[in-house]
TORKOL-4160 file (C-alpha; in steps of 0.2 Angstrom, whole numbers, padded with zeros to 4 digits, m for minus):
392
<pt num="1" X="0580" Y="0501" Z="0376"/>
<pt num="2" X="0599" Y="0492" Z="0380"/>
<pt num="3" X="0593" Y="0478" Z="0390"/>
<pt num="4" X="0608" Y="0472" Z="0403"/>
<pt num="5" X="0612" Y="0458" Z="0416"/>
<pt num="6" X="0621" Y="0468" Z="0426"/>
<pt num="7" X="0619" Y="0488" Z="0425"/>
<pt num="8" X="0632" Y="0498" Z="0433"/>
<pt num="9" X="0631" Y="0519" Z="0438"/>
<pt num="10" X="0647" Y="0526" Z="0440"/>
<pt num="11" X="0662" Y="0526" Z="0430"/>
<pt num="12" X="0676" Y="0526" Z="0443"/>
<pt num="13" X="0691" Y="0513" Z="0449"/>
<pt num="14" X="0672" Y="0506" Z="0460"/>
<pt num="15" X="0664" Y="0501" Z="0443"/>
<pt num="16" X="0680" Y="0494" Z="0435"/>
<pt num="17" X="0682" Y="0483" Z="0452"/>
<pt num="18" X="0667" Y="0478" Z="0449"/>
<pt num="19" X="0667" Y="0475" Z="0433"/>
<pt num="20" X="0679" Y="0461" Z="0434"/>
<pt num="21" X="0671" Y="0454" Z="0450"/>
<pt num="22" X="0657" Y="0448" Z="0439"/>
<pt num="23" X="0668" Y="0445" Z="0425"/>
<pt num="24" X="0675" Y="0431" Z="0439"/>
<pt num="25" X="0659" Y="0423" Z="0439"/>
<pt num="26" X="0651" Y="0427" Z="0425"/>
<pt num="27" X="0662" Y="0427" Z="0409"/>
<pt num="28" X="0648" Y="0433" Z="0397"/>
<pt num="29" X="0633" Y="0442" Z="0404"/>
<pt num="30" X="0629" Y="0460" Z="0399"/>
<pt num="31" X="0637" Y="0472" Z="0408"/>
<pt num="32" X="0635" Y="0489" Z="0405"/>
<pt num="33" X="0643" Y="0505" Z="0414"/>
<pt num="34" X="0636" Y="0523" Z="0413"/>
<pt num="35" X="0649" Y="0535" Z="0418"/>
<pt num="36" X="0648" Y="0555" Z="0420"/>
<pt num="37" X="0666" Y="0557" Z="0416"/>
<pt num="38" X="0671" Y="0556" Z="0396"/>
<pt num="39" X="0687" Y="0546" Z="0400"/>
<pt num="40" X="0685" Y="0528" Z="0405"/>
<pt num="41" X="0689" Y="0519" Z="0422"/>
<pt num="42" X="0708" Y="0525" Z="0429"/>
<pt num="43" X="0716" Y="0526" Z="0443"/>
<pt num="44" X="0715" Y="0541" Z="0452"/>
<pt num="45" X="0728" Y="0543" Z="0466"/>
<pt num="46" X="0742" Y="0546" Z="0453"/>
<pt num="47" X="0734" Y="0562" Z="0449"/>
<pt num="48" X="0742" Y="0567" Z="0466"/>
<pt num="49" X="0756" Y="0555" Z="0466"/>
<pt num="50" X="0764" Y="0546" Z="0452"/>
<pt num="51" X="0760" Y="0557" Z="0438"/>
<pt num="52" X="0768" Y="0573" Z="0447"/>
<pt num="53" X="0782" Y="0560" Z="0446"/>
<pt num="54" X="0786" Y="0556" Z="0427"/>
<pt num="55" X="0775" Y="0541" Z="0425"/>
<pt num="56" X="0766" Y="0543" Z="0409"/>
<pt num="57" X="0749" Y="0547" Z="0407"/>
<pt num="58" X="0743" Y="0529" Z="0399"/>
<pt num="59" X="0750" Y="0522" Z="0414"/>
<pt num="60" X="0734" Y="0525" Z="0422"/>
<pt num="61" X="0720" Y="0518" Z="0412"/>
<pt num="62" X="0711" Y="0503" Z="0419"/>
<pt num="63" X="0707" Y="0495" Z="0403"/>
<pt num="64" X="0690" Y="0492" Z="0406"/>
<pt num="65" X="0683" Y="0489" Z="0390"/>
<pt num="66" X="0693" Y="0473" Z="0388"/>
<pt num="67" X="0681" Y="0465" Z="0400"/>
<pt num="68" X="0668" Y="0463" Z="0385"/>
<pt num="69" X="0655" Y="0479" Z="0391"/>
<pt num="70" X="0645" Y="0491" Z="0385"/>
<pt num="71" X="0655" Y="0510" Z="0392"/>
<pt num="72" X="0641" Y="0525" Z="0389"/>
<pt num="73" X="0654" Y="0538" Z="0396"/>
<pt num="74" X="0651" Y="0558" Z="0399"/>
<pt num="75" X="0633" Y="0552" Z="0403"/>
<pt num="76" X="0622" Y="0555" Z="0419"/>
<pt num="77" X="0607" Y="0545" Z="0425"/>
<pt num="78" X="0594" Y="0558" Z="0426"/>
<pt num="79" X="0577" Y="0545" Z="0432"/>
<pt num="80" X="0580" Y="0528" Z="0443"/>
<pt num="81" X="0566" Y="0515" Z="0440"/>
<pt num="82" X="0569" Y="0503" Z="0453"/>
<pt num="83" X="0553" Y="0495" Z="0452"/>
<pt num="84" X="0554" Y="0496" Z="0432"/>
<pt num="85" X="0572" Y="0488" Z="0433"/>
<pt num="86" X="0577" Y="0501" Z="0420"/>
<pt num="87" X="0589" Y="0520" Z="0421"/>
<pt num="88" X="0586" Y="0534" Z="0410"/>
<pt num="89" X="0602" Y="0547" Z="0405"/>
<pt num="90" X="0604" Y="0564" Z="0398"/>
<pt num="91" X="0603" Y="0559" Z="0382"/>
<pt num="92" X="0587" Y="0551" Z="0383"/>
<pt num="93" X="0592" Y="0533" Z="0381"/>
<pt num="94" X="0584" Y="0518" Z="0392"/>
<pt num="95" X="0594" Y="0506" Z="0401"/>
<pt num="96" X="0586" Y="0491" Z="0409"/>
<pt num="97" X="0594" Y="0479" Z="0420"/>
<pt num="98" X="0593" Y="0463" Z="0429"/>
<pt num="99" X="0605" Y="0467" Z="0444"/>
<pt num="100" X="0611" Y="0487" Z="0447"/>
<pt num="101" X="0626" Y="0493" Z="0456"/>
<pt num="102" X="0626" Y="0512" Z="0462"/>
<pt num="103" X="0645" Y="0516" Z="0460"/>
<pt num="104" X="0642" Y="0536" Z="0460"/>
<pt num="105" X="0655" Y="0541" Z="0470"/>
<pt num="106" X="0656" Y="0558" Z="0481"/>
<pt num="107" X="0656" Y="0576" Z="0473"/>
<pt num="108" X="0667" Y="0590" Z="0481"/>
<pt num="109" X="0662" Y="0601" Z="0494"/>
<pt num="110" X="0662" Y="0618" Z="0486"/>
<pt num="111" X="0666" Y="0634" Z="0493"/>
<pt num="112" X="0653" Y="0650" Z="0492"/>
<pt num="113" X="0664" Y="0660" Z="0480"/>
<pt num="114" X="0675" Y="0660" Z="0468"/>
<pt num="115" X="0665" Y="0650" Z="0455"/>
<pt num="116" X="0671" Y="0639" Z="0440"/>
<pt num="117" X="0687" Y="0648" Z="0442"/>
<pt num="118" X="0692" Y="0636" Z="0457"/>
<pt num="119" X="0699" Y="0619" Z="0453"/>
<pt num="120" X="0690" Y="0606" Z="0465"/>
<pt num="121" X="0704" Y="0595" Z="0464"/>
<pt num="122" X="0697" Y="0576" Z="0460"/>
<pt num="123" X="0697" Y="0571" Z="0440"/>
<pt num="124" X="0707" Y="0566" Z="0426"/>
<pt num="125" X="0702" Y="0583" Z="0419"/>
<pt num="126" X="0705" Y="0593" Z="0434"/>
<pt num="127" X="0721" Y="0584" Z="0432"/>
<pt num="128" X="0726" Y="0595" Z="0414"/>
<pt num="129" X="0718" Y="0609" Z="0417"/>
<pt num="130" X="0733" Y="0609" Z="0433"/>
<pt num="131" X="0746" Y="0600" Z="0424"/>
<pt num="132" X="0743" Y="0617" Z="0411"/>
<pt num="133" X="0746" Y="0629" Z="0425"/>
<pt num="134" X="0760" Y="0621" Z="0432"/>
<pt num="135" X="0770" Y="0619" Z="0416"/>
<pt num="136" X="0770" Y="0640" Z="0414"/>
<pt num="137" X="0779" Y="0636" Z="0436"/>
<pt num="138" X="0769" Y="0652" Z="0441"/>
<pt num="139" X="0760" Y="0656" Z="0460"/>
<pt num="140" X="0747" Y="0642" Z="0464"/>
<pt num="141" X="0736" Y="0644" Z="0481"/>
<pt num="142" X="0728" Y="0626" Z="0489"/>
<pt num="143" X="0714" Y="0628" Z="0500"/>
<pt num="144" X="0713" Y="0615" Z="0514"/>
<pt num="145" X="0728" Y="0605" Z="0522"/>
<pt num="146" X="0718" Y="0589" Z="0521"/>
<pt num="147" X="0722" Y="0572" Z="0509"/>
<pt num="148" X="0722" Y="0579" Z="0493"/>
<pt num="149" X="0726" Y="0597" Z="0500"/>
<pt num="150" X="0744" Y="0588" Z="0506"/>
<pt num="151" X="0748" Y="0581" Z="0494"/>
<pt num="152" X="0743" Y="0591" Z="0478"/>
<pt num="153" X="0756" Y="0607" Z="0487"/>
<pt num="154" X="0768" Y="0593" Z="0487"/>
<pt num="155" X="0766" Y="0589" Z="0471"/>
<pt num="156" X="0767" Y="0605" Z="0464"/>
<pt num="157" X="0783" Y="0613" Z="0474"/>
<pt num="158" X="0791" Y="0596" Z="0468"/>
<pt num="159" X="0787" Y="0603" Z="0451"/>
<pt num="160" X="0793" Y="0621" Z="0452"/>
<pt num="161" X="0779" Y="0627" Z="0456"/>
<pt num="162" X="0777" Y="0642" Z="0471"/>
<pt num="163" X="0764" Y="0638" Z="0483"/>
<pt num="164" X="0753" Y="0645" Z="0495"/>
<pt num="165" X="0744" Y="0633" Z="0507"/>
<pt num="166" X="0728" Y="0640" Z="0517"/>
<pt num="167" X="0718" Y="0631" Z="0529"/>
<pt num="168" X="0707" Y="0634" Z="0547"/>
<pt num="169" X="0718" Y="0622" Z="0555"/>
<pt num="170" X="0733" Y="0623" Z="0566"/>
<pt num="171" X="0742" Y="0608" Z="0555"/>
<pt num="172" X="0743" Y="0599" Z="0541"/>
<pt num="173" X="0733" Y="0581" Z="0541"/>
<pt num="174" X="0725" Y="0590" Z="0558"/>
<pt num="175" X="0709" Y="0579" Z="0558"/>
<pt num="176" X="0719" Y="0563" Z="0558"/>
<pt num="177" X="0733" Y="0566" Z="0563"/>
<pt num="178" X="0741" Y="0569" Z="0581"/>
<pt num="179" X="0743" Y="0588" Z="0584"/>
<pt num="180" X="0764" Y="0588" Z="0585"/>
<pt num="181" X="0763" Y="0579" Z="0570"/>
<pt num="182" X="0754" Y="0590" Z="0559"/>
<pt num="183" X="0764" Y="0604" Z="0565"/>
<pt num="184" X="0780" Y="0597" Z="0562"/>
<pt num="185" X="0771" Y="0595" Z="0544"/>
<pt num="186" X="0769" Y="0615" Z="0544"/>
<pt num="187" X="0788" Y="0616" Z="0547"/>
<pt num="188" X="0792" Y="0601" Z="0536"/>
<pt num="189" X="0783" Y="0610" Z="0521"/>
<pt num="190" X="0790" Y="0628" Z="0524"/>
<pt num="191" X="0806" Y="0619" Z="0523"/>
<pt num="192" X="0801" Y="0614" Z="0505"/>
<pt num="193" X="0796" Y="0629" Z="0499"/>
<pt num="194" X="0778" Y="0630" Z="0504"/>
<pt num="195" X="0770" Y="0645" Z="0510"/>
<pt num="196" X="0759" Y="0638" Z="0523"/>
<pt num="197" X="0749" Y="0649" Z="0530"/>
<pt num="198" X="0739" Y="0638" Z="0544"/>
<pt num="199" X="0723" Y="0647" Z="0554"/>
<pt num="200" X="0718" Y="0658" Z="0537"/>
<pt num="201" X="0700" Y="0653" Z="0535"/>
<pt num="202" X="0695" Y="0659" Z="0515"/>
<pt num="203" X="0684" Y="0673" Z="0515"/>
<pt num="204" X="0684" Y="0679" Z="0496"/>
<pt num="205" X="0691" Y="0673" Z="0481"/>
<pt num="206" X="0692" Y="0687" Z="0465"/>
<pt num="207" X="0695" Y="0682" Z="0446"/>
<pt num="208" X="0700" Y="0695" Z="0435"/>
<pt num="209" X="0710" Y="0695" Z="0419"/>
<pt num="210" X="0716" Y="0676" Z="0421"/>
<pt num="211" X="0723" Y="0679" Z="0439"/>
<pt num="212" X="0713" Y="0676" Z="0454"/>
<pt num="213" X="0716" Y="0684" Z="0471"/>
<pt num="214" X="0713" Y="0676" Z="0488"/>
<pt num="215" X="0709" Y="0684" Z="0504"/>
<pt num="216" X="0706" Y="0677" Z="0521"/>
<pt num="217" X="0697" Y="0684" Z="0537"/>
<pt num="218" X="0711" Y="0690" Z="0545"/>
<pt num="219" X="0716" Y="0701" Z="0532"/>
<pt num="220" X="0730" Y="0690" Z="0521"/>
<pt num="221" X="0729" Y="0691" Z="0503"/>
<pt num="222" X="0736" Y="0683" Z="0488"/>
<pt num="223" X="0737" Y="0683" Z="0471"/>
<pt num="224" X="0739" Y="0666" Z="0460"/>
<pt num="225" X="0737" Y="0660" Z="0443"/>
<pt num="226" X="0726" Y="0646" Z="0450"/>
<pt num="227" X="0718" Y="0639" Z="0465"/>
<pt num="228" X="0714" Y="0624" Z="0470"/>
<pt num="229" X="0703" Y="0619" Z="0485"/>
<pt num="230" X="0702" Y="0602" Z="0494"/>
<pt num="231" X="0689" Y="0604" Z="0506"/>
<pt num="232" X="0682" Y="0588" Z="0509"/>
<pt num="233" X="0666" Y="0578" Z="0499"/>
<pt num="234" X="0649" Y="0573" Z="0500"/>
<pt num="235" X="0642" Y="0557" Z="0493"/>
<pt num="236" X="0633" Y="0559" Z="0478"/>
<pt num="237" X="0617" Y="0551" Z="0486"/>
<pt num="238" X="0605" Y="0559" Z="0475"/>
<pt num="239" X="0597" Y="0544" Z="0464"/>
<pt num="240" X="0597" Y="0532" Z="0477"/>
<pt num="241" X="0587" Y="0545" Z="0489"/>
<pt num="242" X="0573" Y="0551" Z="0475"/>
<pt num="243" X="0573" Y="0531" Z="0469"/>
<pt num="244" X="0568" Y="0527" Z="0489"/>
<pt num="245" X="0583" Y="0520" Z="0495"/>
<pt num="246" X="0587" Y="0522" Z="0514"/>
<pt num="247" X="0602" Y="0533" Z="0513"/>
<pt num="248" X="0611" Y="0540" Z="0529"/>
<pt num="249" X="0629" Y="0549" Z="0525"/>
<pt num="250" X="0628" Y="0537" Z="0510"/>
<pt num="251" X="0618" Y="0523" Z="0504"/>
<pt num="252" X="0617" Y="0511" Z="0518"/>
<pt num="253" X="0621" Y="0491" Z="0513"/>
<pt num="254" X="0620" Y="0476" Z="0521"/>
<pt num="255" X="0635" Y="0463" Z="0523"/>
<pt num="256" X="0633" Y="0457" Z="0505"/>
<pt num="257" X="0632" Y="0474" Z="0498"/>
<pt num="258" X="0613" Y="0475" Z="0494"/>
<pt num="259" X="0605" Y="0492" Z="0498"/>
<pt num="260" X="0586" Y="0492" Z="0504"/>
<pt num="261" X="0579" Y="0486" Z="0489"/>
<pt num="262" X="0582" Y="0468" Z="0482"/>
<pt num="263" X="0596" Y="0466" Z="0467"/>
<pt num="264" X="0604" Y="0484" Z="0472"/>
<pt num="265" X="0619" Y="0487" Z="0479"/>
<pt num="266" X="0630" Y="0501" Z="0481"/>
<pt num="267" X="0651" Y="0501" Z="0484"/>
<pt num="268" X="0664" Y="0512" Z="0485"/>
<pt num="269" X="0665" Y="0532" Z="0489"/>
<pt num="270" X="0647" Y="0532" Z="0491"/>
<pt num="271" X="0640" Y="0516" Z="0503"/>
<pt num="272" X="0638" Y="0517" Z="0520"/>
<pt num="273" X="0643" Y="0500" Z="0527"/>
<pt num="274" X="0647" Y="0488" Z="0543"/>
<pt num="275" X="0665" Y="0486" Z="0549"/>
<pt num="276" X="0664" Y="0471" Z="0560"/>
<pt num="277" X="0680" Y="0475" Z="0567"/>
<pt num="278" X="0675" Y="0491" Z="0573"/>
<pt num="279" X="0657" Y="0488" Z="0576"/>
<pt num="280" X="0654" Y="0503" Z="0567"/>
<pt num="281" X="0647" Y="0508" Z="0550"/>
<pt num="282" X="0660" Y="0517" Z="0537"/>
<pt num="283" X="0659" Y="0525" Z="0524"/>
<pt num="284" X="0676" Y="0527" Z="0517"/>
<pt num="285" X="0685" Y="0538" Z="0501"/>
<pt num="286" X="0700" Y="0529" Z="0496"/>
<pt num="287" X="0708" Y="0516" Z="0484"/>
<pt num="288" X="0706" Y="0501" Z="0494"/>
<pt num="289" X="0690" Y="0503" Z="0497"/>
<pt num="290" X="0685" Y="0507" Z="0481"/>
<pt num="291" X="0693" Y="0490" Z="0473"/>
<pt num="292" X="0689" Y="0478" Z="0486"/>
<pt num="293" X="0672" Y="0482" Z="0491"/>
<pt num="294" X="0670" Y="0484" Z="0471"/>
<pt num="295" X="0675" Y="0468" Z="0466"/>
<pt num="296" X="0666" Y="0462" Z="0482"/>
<pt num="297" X="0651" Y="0470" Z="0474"/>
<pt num="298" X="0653" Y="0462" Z="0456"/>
<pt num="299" X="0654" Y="0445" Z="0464"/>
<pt num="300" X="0639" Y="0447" Z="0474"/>
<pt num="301" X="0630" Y="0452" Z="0459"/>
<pt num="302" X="0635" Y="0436" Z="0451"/>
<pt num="303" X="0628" Y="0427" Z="0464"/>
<pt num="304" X="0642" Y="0426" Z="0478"/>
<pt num="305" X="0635" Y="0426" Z="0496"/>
<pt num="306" X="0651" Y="0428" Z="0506"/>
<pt num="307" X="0650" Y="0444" Z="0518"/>
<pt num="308" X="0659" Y="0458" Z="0514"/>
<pt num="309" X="0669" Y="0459" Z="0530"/>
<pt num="310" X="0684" Y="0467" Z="0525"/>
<pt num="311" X="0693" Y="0485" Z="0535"/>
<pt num="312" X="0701" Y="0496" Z="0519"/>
<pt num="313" X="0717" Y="0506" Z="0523"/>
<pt num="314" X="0723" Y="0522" Z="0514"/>
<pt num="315" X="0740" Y="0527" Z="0510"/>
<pt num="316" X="0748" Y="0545" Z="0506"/>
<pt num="317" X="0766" Y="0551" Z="0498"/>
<pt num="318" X="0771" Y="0568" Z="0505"/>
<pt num="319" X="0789" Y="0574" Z="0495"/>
<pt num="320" X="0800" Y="0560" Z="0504"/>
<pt num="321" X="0788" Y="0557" Z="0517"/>
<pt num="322" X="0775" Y="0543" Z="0517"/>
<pt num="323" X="0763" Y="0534" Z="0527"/>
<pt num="324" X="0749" Y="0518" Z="0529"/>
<pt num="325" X="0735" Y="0520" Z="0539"/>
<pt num="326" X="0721" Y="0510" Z="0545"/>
<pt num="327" X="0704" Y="0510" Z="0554"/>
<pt num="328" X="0697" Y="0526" Z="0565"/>
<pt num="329" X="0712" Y="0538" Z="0564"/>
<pt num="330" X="0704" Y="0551" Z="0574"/>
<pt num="331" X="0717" Y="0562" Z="0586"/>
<pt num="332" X="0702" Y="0565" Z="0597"/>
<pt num="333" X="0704" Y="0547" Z="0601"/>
<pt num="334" X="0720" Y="0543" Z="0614"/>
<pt num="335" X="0734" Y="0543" Z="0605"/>
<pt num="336" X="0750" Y="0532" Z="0607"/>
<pt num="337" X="0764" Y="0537" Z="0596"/>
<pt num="338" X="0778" Y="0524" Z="0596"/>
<pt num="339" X="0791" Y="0532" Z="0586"/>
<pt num="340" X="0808" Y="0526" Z="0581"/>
<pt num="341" X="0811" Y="0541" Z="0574"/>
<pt num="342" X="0801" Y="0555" Z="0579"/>
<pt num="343" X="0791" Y="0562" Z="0565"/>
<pt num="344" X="0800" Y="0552" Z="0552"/>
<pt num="345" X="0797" Y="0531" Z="0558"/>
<pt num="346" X="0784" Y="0527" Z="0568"/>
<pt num="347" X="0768" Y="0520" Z="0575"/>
<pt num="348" X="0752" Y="0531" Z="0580"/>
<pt num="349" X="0740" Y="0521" Z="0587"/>
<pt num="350" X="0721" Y="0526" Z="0591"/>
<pt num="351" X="0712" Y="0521" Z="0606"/>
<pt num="352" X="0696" Y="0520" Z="0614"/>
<pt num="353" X="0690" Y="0510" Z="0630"/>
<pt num="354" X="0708" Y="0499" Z="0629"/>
<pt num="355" X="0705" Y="0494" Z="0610"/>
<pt num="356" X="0716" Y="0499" Z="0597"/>
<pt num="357" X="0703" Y="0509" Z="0583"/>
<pt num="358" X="0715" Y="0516" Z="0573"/>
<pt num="359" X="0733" Y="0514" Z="0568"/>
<pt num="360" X="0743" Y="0525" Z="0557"/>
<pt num="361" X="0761" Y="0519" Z="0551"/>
<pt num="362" X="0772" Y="0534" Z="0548"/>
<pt num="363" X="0788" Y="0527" Z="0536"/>
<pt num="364" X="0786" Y="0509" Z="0539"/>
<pt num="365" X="0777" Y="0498" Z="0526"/>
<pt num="366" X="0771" Y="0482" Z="0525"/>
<pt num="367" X="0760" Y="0480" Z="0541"/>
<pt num="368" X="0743" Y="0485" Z="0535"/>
<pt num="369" X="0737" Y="0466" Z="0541"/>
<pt num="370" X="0745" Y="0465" Z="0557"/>
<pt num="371" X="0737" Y="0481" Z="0562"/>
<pt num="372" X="0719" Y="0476" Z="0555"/>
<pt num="373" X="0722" Y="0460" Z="0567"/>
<pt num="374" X="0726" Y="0474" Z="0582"/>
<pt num="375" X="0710" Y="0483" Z="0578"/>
<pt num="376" X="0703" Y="0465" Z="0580"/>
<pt num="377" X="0710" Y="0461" Z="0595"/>
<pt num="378" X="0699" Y="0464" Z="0611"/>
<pt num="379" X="0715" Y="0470" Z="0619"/>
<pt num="380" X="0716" Y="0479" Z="0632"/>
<pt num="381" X="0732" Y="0488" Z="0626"/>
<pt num="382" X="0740" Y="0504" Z="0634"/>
<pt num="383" X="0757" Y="0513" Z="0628"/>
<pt num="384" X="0766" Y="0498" Z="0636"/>
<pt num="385" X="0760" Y="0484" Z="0629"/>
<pt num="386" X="0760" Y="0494" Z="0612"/>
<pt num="387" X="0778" Y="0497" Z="0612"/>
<pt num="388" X="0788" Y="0490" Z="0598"/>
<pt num="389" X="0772" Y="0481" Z="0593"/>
<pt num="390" X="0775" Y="0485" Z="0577"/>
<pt num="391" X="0790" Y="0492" Z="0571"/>
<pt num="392" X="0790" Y="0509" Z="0582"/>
């Protein structure tokens, strides 16, 4: 048996954060990570973003190892012994631990057909096997006009490739953003060459000699040399439910990151946690949140007791479009568009009861923390007193 001060599950940009969030503290206890992927910790937005752009693939490594750990990758935690303080993986090896951080991350929704043949689009490997198809510039369906749905069909007409976008809703970015902006996004793509095909729910998908054929309920078919769906996550909850962990949409955690049971904690894609500037628990799938509540995570492990208070903003690159946002983007919400230009600079803000809950900055940067303070604010605001607030 490995025996370890701090054991971490999960070998994501969470554990990395993590990693050195201990390290901060604690420069030389064990720290070992157990990860189900073979490559170590990277970043994974530029496998939408930066890498469709030229940046080189060793550009996205976080160099975990330096850090003075234990990495036991391409493994999974198959038995959780809280009351033992010790993990079991697939290749039969104990790990016992002092402190246990569940980093596990969310797996992809998947669809009812189509099999291994469909590319859920989230890892370093989904990445190659892509980046392989793209390279011969031939016909490439995305199912879902989401996050990664956007911006992998973006990606991929920016790389020659010709693309066919399918999804149930009326617009791109329809479940956060405000409806005549996510159909100016159908236009917007059709101008670049997609092929957006908005209100085609999949019904079927058909491999056969190394081409796949798509086919929707309203009768639309087409044929591709790969597909790709983005059709949302679930958080992969599985351990921490069998193990007796209260789990609710994720693995709920209080303020200092600490699940139900003493000396666990869980972070990133898969913890379920109180935002005290919306009164609310989130649970939230991107960067920021990742890292900050990561490291948060690692310090708390090492013994910090500060509260984990903080509200994590997401950001996405669509071809020359490109946007911050932060806090409840929800278009069932009021929605108060300032816009400078409209559809290409602007502020969308989200409101409930006269508070701001959301706010999305469409082409202006660099005022993540003013609106995190608006969100704060007990307000009341309305379109007027939003005006120019900003930089709409």
């Amino acid at each position: 048996m490995t025996a370890y001060r701090y054991l971490i599950i999960g070998g994501g940009m969470t554990a990395d954060a993590a990693v050195r969030g201990i390290r901060e503290l604690d420069a030389d206890g064990a720290i070992g990570v157990i990860g189900a992927e073979p490559d170590p910790p990277y970043n994974r937005p530029p496998l939408t973003k930066a890498l469709w752009k030229g940046d080189p693939l060793e550009s996205i490594w976080r160099k975990t190892g330096d850090a003075g750990i234990d990495l036991h990758l391409g493994r999974r935690v198959t038995a959780l012994d809280l009351p033992g303080k010790k993990v079991i993986d697939d290749h039969g090896d104990d790990h016992s631990f002092e402190k246990l951080l569940l980093a596990t991350g969310a797996r992809p929704r998947l669809l009812p057909f189509g099999g291994d043949a469909v590319i859920y689009y989230r890892t370093l490997e989904d990445y190659r096997r892509v980046r392989a198809v793209a390279a011969k510039a031939g016909p490439i369906v995305v199912i879902g006009g989401g996050f990664i749905g956007s911006e992998i069909a973006a990606a991929l007409a920016m790389n020659g490739c010709t693309v066919t976008m399918l999804f149930p809703e009326d617009g791109i970015g329809a479940r956060i953003f405000p409806a005549d902006l996510a159909g100016y996004l159908v236009k917007y793509y059709r101008d670049k060459g997609v092929d957006v095909r908005a209100g085609e729910q999949v019904a079927d998908i058909q491999a056969s000699a190394g081409r796949m054929t798509v086919s929707t309920k309203n009768g639309f078919t087409v044929k591709a040399d790969a597909v790709i769906a983005g059709v949302g996550v679930e958080p992969n909850t599985d351990l921490a439910r069998t193990a007796g962990l209260a789990v609710e949409d994720g693995i709920i955690v209080d303020e200092h990151l600490t699940a139900s049971l003493h000396d666990v904690f869980a972070a990133g894609d898969v913890a379920r946690f109180m935002s005290p500037a919306l009164g609310k628990r989130l649970r939230v799938e991107h960067e920021d949140n990742a890292l900050t509540m990561g490291n948060a995570a690692g310090r708390a492990m090492a013994g910090d007791d500060a509260p984990y208070t903080h509200l994590p903003f997401f950001y996405s690159d669509l071809f020359d479009l490109g946007y911050e946002a932060v806090g409840e983007t929800d278009p069932r919400l009021e929605v108060v568009a300032d816009w400078k230009t409209q559809f290409r600079e602007g502020v969308v803000y989200y409101l409930a009861a006269g508070r701001v809950r959301g706010v999305l900055l469409w082409g202006i940067f660099g005022k993540v923390d003013a609106a995190r303070q608006l969100i704060s604010d007990a307000g009341p605001f309305d379109a007027r007193t939003l005006k120019g607030r900003l930089g709409g």
